[in-house]
C-alpha positions in Angstrom: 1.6 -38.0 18.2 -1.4 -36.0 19.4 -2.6 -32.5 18.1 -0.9 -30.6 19.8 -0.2 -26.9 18.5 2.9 -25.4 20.0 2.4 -21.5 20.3 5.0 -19.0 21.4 4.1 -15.9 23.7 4.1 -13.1 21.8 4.1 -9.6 23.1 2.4 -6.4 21.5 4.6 -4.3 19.2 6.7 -1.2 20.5 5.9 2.3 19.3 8.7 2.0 17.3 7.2 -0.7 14.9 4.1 1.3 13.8 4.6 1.3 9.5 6.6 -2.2 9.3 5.0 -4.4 7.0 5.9 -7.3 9.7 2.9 -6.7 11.6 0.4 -9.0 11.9 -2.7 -7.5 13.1 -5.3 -10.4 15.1 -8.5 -9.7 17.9 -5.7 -9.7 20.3 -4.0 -7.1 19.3 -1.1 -6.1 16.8 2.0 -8.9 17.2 5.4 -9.0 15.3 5.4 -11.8 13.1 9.3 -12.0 13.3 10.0 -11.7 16.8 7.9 -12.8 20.0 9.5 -9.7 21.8 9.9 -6.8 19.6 10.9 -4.2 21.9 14.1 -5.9 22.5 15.3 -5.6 18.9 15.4 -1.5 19.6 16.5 -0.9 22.8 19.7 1.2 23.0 20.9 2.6 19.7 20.5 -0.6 17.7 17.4 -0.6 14.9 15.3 -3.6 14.9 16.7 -6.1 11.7 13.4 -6.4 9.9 12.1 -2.6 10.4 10.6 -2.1 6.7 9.8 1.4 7.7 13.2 2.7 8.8 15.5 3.8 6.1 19.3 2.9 6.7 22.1 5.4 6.2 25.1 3.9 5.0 28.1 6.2 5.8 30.9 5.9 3.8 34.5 7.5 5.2 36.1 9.4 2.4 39.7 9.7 3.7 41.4 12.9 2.5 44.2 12.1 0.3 47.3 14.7 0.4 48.4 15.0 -3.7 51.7 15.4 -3.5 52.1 11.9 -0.9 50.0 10.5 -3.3 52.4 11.2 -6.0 55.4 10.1 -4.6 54.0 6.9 -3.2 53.3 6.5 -6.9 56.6 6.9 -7.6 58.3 4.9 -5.7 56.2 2.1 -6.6 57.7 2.5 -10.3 
């Protein structure tokens, strides 16, 4: 086999990615080191899967429970 270096085009980093600790600066510029295109990981609503910088909320639904159907689902399970 002959030396032969395969390198991917990579595109510069969107606005969005400034703070992740997935960015590898070079002379070039500053690159992803995840993705070759990281403006397409945040387009739309969606949050790019390796964002170190972006802080997740997790929202849990508390359903409202009604006390007395509570209680007599508990007792007809007796």
């Amino acid at each position: 086999m002959a030396n032969k270096e395969n390198k991917i085009a990579r595109l510069a980093i969107d606005d969005r990615c400034e703070g992740c600790n997935n960015i590898a600066a070079t002379e070039e510029g500053n690159f992803c080191s995840k993705y070759a295109d990281p403006a397409f990981h945040w387009e739309g609503d969606q949050i790019c899967a390796f964002a170190t910088h972006v802080k997740r909320e997790v929202k849990v639904n508390t359903k409202k429970l009604n006390p007395l159907k509570a209680s007599k689902r508990y007792q007809g399970h007796k």
